[in-house]
N, C-alpha and C positions, 0 to 999 in steps of 0.2 A: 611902330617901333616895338622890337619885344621887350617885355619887361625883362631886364636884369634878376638873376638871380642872388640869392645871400641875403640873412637879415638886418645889417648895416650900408646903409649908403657910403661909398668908398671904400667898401673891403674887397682885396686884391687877393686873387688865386693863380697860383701858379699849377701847371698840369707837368710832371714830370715824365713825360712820356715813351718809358721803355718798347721796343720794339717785341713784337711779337707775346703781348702782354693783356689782349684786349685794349687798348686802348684808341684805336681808330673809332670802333664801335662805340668810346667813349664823346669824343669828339661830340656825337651827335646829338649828346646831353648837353654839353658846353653851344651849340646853337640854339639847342632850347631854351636856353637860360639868361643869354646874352647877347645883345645886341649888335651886327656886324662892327662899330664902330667903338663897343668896349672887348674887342678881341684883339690878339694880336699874336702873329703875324697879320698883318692885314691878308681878306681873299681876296678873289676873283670873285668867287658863288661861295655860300655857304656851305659847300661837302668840299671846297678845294684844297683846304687849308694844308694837306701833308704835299701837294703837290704842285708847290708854291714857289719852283725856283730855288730851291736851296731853302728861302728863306726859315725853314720849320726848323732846320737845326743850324743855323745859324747866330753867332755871337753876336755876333757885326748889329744884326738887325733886333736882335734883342734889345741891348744896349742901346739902339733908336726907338725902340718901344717906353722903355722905362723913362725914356726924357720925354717923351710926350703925354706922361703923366697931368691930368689927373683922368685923360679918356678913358685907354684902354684899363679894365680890370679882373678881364680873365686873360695870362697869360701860357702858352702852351710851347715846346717843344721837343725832339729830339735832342734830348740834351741832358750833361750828365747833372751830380745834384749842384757842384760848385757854381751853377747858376744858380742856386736859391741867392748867392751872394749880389747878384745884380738886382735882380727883382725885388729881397726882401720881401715877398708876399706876408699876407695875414694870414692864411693857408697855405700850407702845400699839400698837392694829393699825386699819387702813385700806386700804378696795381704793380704784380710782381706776376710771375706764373714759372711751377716746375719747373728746373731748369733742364732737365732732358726733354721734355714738352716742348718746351719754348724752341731749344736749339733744332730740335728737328722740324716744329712748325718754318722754324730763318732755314735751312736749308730745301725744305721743301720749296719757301719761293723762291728761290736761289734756284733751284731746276728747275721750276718752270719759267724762266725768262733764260734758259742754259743752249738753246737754239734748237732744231730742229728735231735733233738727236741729242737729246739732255742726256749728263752723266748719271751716274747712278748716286746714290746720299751717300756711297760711300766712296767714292771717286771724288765729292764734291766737299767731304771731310777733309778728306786726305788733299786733295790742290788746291780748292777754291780760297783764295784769302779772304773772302769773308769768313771764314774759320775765328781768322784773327781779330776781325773787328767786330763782328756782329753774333759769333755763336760762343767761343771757349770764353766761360767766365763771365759773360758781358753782364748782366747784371749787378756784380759787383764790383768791378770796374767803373760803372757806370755812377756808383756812390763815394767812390774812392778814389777816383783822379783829383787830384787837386789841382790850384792854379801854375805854382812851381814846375812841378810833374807837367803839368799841359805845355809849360814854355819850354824847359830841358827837351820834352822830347820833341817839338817843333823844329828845334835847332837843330839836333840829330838828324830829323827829317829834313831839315837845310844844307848840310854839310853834303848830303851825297844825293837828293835829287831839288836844286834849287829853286825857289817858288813855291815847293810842296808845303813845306812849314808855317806858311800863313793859312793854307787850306788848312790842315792841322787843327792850327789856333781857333779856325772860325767854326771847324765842324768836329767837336770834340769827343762825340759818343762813337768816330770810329777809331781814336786813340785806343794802341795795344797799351799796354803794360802789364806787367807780368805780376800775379796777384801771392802777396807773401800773408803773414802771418799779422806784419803791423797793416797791411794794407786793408784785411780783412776785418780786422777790429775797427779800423777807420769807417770801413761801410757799414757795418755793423751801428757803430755812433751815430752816421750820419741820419743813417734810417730812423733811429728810434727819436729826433727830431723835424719826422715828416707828421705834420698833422692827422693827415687821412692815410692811413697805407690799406689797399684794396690789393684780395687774391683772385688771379683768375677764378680758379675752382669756387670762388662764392664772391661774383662780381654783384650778384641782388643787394649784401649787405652794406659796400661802401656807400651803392646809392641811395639804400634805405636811411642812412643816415646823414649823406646831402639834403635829403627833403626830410626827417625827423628836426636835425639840427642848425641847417643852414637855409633852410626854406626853398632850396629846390625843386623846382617843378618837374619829375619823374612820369613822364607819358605812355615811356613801355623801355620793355628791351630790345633797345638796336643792335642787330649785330650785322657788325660787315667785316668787309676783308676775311673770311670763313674760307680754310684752302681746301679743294675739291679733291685734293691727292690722299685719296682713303688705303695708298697701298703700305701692306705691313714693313714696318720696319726691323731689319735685324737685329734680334735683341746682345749680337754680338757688338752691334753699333749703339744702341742703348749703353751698355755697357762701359764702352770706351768714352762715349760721353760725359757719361758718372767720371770717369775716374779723370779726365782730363780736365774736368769742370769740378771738383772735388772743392773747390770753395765756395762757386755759385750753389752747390748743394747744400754748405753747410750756414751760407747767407741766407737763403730761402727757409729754411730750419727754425732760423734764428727770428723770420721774419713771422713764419707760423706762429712762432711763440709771442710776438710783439701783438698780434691782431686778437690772438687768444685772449693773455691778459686785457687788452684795452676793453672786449666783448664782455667780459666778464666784470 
């Protein structure tokens, strides 16, 4: 059995795990550390966990996680922060990455599963609805949906395509909502009661301080899911990025400044 990582018996960590963020790569530390049976989602194998059936960003199965308490104690999902409210973890942890970076890395694998003749990133800006869930904004979104917000717009999504709104409810990091000024500060707050906040651009130091202060066993750096699409991007589309994404820019800012200070 592996040893469990963390330096208290029954300390529970939650993995908030934004897409397109390094955190697949992350995962691989969370097997290091933790034994299949204090994980959860539950696997198949120990590299299966994101492709689990749904189960990785599901509510549903969260919430049967948390009741099977006191097993599992590393908990992980696609999922936005208003689950810290299920879990209650002793930690939470979360990377973050550029958000022009990011949204072109989610569009990039967005073309490559696009078929035969994939569109171009900016063909797949302009139609692909993943625009909507997984690139404009998401990041802070992702800190700012609340529980209210997740049910109104379930129901919306009930009204005119029915059955969809319990998807909705269960897989809530592909909820739109449109990001204002109170919704930004909300992300803003939420964040700055994440334990651990890790940036891509210096993923070395969250882990430095998993195993400085939490007794982590740090074996190397994994990296996966690394997309092979090295071709340039128009910085006309960079551009439009920034400006359509213009609060993930200025969350991520806000997030540089939170990691600064703690470092310091």
């Amino acid at each position: 059995m592996t040893e469990r990582g963390g330096p208290r018996a029954g300390e529970t960590y939650f993995f908030l795990h934004l897409m397109k963020t390094g955190g697949t790569s992350f995962l691989e530390h969370i097997a290091d550390n933790f034994a299949p049976e204090d994980r959860w989602p539950p696997e198949d194998g120990p590299r299966d966990l994101e492709t689990a059936d749904g189960r990785y960003r599901s509510m549903r199965v969260l919430r049967e996680g948390v009741a099977r308490r006191p097993r599992p104690t590393m908990f992980a999902g696609h999922l936005p922060y208003l689950a810290v409210d299920i879990v209650r973890p002793d930690v939470t942890i979360a990377f973050l990455r550029e958000p022009v970076e990011r949204a072109i890395s989610a569009l990039k694998q967005i073309q490559g599963s696009d078929g035969p003749e994939p569109r171009s990133l900016e063909e797949l800006y302009e139609h692909h609805e993943g625009r909507w869930s997984l690139v404009q904004n998401y990041q802070v979104r992702q800190f700012a949906l609340t529980e209210e917000e997740l049910v109104e717009t379930a129901s919306q999504i009930d009204a005119f395509f029915p059955g969809r709104g319990a998807e909705a409810l269960d897989s809530p990091q592909f909820v739109h909502r449109d990001v204002d000024d109170e919704r930004l500060r909300r992300a803003i707050d939420n964040l700055g009661s994440v334990e651990l906040v890790g940036l891509q651009s210096s993923y070395g130091e969250l882990l430095e301080e998993l195993r400085t202060r939490h007794g982590w066993r740090i074996r190397s750096m994994h990296r996966r899911r690394i997309t092979s699409n090295a071709a340039p991007v128009p910085e006309a589309l960079r551009r439009r990025i920034a400006e359509d994404s213009a609060a993930d820019v200025e969350f991520y800012a806000a997030a540089e400044r939170l990691v600064a200070s703690r470092r310091r």
